[in-house]
C-alpha positions as CSV (number, residue, x, y, z in Angstrom):
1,X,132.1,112.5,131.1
2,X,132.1,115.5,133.4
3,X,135.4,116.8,132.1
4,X,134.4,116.5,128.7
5,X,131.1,119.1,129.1
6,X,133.7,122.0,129.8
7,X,135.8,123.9,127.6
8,X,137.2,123.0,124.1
9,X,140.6,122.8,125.3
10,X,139.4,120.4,128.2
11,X,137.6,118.1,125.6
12,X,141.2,118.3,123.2
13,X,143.0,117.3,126.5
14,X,140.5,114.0,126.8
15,X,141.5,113.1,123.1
16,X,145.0,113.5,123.4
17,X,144.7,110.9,125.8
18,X,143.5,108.3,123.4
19,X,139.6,108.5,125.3
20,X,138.1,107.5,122.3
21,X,140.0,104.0,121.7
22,X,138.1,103.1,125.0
23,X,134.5,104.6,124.1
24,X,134.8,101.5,121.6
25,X,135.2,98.9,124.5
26,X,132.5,101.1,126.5
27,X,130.0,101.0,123.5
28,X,129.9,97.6,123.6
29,X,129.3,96.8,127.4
30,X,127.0,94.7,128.4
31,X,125.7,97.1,131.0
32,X,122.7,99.3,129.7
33,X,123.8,102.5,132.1
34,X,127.6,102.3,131.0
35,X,126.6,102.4,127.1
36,X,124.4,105.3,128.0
37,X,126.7,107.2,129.4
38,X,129.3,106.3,126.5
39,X,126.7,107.5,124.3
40,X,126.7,110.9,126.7
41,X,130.2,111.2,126.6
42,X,130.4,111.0,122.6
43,X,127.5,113.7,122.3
44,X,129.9,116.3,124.5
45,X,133.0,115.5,122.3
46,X,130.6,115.9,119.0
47,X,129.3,119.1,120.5
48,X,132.4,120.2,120.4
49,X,134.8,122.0,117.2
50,X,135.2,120.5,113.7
51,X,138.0,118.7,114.7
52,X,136.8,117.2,117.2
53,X,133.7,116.1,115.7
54,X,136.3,114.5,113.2
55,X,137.9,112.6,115.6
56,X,134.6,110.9,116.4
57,X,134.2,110.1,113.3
58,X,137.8,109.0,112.3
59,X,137.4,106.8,114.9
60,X,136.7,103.3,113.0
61,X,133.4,101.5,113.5
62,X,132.3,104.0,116.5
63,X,130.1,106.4,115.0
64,X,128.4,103.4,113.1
65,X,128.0,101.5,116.5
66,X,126.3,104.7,117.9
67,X,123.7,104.8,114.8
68,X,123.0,101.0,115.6
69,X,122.4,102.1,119.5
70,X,120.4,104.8,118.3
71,X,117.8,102.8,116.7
72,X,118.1,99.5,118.3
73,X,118.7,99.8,121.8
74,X,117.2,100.8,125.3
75,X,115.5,104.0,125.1
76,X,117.5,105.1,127.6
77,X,120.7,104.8,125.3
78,X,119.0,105.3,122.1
79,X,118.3,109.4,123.7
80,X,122.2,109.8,124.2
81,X,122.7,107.9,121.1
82,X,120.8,110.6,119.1
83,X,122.1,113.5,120.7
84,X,125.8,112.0,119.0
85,X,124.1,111.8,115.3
86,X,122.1,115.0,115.8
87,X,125.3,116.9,117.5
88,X,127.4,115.8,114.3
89,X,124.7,116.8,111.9
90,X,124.0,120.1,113.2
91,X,127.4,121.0,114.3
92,X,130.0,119.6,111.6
93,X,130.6,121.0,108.4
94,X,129.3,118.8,105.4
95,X,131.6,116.2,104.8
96,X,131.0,115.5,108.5
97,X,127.5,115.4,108.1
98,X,127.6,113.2,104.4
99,X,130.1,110.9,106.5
100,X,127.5,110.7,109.4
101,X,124.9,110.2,106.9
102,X,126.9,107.1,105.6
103,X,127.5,105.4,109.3
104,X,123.3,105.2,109.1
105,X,122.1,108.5,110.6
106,X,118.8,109.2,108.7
107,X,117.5,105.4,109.7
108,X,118.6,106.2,113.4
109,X,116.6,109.6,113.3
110,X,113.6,108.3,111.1
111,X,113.1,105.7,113.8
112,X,112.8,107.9,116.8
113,X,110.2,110.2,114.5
114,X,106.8,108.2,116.1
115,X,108.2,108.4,119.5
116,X,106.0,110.5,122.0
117,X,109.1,112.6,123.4
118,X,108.8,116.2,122.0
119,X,112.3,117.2,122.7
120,X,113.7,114.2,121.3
121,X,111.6,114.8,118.4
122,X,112.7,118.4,118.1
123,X,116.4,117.1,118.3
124,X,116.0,114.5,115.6
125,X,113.7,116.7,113.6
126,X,116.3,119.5,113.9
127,X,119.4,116.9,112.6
128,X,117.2,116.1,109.4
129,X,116.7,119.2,108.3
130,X,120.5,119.8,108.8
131,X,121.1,116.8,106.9
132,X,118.7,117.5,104.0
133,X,119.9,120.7,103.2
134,X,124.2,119.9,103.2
135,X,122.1,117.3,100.6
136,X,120.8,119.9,98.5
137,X,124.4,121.3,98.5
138,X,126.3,118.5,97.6
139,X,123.9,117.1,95.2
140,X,123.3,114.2,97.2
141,X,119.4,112.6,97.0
142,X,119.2,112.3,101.0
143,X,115.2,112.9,100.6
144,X,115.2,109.1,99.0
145,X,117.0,108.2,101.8
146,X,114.0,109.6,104.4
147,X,111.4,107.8,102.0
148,X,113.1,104.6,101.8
149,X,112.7,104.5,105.9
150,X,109.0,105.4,106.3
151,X,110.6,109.2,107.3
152,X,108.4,110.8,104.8
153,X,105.0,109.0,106.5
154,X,106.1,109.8,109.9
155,X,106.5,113.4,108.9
156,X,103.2,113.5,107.3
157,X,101.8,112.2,110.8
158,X,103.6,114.9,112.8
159,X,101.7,117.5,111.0
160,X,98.9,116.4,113.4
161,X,101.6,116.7,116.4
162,X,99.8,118.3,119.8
163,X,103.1,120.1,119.8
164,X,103.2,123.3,117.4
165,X,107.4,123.5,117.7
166,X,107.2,119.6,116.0
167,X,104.2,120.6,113.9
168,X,105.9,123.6,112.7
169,X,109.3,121.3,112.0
170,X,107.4,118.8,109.9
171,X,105.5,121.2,107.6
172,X,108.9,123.3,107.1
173,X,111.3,120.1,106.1
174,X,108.4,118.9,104.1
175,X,107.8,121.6,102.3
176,X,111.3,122.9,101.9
177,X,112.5,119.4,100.4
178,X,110.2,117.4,99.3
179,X,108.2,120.2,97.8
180,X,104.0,120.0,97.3
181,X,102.2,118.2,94.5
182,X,100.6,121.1,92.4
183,X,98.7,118.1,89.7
184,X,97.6,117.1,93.0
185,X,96.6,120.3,94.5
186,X,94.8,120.8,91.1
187,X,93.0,117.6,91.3
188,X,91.4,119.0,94.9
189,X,90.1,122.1,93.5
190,X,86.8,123.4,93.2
191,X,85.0,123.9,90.1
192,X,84.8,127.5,89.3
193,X,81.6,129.9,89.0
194,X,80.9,130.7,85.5
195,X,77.9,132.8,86.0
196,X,75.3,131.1,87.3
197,X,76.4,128.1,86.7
198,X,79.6,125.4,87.8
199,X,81.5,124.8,84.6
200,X,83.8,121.1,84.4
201,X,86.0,120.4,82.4
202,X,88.1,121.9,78.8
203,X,87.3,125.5,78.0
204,X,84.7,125.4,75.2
205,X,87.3,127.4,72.4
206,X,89.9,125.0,73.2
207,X,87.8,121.7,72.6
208,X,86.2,123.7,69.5
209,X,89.8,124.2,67.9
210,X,90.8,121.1,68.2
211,X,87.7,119.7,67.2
212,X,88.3,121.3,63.8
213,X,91.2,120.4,63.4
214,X,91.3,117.2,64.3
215,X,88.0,115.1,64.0
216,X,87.2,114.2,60.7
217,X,83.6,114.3,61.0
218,X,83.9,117.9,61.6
219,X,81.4,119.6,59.0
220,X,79.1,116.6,58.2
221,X,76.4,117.0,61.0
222,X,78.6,115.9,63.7
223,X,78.0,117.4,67.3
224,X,80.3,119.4,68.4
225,X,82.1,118.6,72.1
226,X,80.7,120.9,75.1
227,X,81.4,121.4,78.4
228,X,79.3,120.2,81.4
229,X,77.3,122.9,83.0
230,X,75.9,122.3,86.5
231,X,73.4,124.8,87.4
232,X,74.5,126.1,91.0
233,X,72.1,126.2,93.9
């Protein structure tokens, strides 16, 4: 593990010599601390170049495994665990991060999203942005993706975070990609002062238009339509 947090060409050494056929076995130990630092090891390698971050990912089954650990194991391994997905997303280019995507990475992230660990938050919050904008790019609909695993809720919630950094996160990803509902933002808006008075509803020359035109009692002592006029106070 040590030798792998140094240089590049320290980290290519580790691969050359096969280290990720046995950070399979170790991924699936029965000991909580050696899947940990597995999970340790694997976030240094995927911190590393684009090659490297391939390799992870070439390697069969292991990134998968490490998106299961990230969302169902020990919290303990589950940290480690997500520092692999979010080192991949935020580091690889964007076939490594639709590939990471694939092996399960938005469920791992969206369930660490109602955790009360502001860093880890930052770090997962930080990978799904990454992840939602290489989806814009390739035309992929990763933001169903979020929805489909309560992401979208949690992110809501974490506008109320005590944190501003996760606050700030969560307003930016949700208003970069999944946009604001301006019908809905309409809906909430307050009447406007016409005069004295609040005025609801259609403008009076657009109801009288089509009032002529299309109601057939028009000119035989039918009403015509108004608007509702509330005096103010």
């Amino acid at each position: 593990g040590n030798i792998v947090t140094g240089n590049d060409k320290q980290t290519q050494a580790m691969l050359d010599a096969d280290l990720l056929h046995k950070m399979q076995f170790l991924l699936n130990h029965e000991r909580r601390l050696i899947k940990k630092e597995a999970c340790w090891v694997l976030s240094n390698i995927a911190a590393g170049t684009e090659k490297q971050i391939g390799s992870v990912l070439g390697r069969y089954g292991c990134m998968a495994h490490v998106a299961e650990l990230a969302e169902h194991a020990t919290w303990e391994v589950r940290k480690e665990a997500i520092w692999v997905v979010s080192n991949v997303a935020t580091g690889g280019n964007k076939f490594h991060v639709q590939s990471v995507v694939e092996c399960g990475a938005i469920d791992s992230l969206c369930s660490v999203m109602d955790i009360n660990d502001t860093k880890m938050l930052m770090v997962a919050l930080d990978a799904l942005e990454s992840i939602l904008r290489v989806g814009q790019e390739l035309g992929k609909d990763y933001c169903s993706f979020v929805d489909e695993c309560d992401g979208l809720e949690k992110l809501e919630l974490l506008q109320e975070h005590q944190s501003d950094d996760v606050y700030k996160k969560a307003v930016e990803i949700i208003e970069t990609f999944f946009g604001c509902e301006d019908e809905a933002e309409d809906e909430n808006l307050a009447p406007a002062l016409d005069g004295d008075t609040y005025a609801f509803g259609i403008p009076q020359k657009q109801i009288d238009e089509s009032f002529e035109e299309e109601c057939p009692a028009n000119g035989h002592g039918a009403a015509p339509f108004a608007t509702y006029n509330f005096a103010a106070v």
